[in-house]
N, C-alpha and C positions, 0 to 999 in steps of 0.2 A: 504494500500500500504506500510505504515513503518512498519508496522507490518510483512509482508512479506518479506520485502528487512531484517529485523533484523532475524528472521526464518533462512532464507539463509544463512547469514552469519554465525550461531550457528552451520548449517548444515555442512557447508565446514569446520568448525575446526572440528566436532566431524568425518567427513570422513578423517579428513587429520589424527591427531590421531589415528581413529582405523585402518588406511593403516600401522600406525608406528606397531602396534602391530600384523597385520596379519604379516606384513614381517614377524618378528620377528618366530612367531609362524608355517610360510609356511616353512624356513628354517631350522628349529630345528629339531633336531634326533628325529625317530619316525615317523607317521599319525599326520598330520598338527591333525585331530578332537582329539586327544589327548594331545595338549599343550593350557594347559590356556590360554596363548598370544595369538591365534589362536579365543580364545572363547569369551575374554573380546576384540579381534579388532571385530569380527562380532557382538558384542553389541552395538561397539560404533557407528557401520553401520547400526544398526539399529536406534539408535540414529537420526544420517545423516539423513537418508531416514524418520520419523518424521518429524522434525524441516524442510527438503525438501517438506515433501508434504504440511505442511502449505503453503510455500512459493508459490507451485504452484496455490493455489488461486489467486491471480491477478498477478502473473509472467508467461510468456511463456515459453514454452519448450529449445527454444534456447539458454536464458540466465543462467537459472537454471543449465542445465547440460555441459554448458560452465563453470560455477561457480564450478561444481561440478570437473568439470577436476583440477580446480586453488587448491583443498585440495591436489595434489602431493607435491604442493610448501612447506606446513601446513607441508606435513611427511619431505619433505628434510629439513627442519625449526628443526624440531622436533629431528631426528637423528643427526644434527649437532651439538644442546645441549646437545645431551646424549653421543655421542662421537663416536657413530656408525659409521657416513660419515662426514668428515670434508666438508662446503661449499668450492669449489674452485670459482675462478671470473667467470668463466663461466657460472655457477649454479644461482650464484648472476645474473647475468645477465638475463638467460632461466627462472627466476621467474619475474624478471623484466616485459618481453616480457609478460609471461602469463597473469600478472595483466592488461596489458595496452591492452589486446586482450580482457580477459574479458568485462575492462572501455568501450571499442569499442563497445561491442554487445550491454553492459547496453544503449549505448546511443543511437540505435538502436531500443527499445524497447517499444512496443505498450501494457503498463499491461490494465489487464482486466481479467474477464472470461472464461475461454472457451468454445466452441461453445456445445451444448448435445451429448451426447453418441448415436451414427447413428450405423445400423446396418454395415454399411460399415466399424467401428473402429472396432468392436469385431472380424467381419471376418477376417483383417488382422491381428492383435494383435495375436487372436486365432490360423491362421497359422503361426506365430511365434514362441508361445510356442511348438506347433507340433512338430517343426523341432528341439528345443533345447530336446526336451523332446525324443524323436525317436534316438538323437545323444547319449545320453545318455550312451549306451552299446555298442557303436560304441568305436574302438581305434581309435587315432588321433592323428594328429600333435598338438600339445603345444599350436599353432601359431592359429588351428583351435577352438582350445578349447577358448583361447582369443576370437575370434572374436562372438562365441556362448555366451560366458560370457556375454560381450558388448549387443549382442541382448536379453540379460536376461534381464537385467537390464534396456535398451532402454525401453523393454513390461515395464517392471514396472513401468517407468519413466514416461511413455503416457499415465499408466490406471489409473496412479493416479493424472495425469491433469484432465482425463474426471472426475473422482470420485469426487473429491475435488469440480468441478464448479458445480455438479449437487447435491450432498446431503445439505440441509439443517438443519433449527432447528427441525425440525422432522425426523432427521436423526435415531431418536430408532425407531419409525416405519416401521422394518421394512418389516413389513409384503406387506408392502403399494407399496414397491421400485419397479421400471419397471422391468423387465427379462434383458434390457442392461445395468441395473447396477449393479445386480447381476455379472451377466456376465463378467465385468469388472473389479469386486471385484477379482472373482475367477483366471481373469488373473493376475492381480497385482501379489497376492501373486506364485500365480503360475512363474512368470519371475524373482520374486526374489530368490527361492528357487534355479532355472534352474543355473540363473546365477553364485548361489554362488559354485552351483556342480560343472558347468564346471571350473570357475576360480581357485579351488581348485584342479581339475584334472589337469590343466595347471599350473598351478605353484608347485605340487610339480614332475612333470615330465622333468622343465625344466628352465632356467634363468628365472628372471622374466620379461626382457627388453622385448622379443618378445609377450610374453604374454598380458603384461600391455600394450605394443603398440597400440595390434590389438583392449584390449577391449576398452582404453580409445577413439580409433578412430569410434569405431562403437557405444559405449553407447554414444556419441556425436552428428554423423552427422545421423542415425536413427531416432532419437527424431525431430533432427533439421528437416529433409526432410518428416518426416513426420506431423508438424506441419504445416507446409509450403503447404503441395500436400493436406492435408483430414481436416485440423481443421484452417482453411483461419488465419492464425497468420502470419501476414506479417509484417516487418518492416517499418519505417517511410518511408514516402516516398522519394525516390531519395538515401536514405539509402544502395541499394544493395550492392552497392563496399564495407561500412563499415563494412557488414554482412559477407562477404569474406573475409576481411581482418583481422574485428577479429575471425574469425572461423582457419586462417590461422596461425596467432598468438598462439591462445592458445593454439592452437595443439602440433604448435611448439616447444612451449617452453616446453610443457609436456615430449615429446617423446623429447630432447635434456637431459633434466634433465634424463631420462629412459636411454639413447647413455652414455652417459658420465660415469653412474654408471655400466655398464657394463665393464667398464675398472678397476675398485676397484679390489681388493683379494674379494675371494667369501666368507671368514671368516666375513667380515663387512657387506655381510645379500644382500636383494637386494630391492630398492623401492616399493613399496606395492601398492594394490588395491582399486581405488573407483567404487561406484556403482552411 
């Protein structure tokens, strides 16, 4: 369990860092896939998404990618030192809120396992990927592409719950593995690759406020409702209001921190992506 809650923690600063560097790299002259910034932030996401999937050994879905929303605060932390975007009280504040949204879920929280990979997970997970993957050559709104991201990364976030509870110390066997963890191998990477497509079609088409909105509200409440309805992860009991209240929170103060910077000169870049 410390083992896990320190995972997490590693996690959310290497997302909050590589968010500092995607900005960087989505705004810069040129194809975002041509500016180092751009390659050393989706490193450091890969990073993140590591040190995240330890985590989800005995953490749930809910708090993990509530945690994973709180690395915004990590880039607006980050940009303020480098000179990027001054904190104004407001900011100080919207990080405030996120933290004590977060503290809110952690105390909410029932660690453990989670339940095996059902053919019920791969079906929806699977028609997940479909839809981001079919969008793909579709034109879209910005806003659209956000919330594709969001479900990129949501699939990635879920197959690597299932994965993580079910592989063991015979995990190099693995000739041995069932078909739904295969299955769910191939979704993971599959949700993360989707995700990173769209969110790069969406941000460099467009601010980053509507964009990072939609993904950070769907790679959120996705995980969460789907934890909840197919892998019985339920909070403590009597808990419900604190599970709304910090879901309402972290949100909040994400997407306030996302409002506010919207108002800057667009020369000072624009908040960046977690997955």
């Amino acid at each position: 369990m410390i083992l896990s809650v320190v995972a997490l923690v590693l996690g959310v600063l290497a997302y909050g860092w590589g968010g500092a560097r995607l900005s960087d790299g989505a705004q810069s002259e040129g194809h975002p896939l041509k500016s180092p910034a751009w390659w050393m932030g989706t490193a450091l996401q890969g990073a993140g998404f590591v040190f995240t999937f330890l985590a989800r050994s005995h953490l749930p879905l809910l708090i993990v990618q509530a945690a994973v929303v709180g690395g915004l605060a990590i880039t607006a932390i980050i940009h303020h030192l480098a000179g990027t975007r001054a904190l104004k009280g407001r900011d100080a504040l919207a990080i405030g809120v996120v933290v004590a949204g977060i503290a809110l879920l952690a105390a909410t929280t029932v660690p453990g396992p989670a339940d095996p990979i059902a053919p019920i997970h791969v079906t929806a997970l699977g028609a997940g990927v479909l839809v981001c993957l079919l969008a793909v050559g579709v034109r879209l709104h910005p806003g659209v592409c956000g919330v594709l991201s969001g479900l990129g990364f949501a699939i990635s976030a879920i197959s690597a719950r299932l994965v993580v509870a079910q592989v063991g110390p015979d995990i190099w066997r693995f000739w041995e593995w069932p078909w739904t963890l295969w299955a769910a191998g191939f979704l993971l990477v599959g949700g993360l690759v989707l995700g990173q497509v769209h969110l790069t079609r969406g941000l460099a088409a467009s601010h980053a406020v509507g964009v990072l909105g939609a993904n950070y509200v769907t790679s959120t409440i996705v995980p969460a409702a789907f934890g909840l309805l197919l892998m019985h992860e339920f909070p403590r009991r009597g808990m419900w209001w604190a599970v709304v209240l910090g879901l309402v929170l972290s949100l909040a103060g994400a997407l306030s921190l996302l409002r506010d910077d919207q108002a800057e000169p667009a020369a000072q870049g624009a908040l960046p992506p977690t997955s």
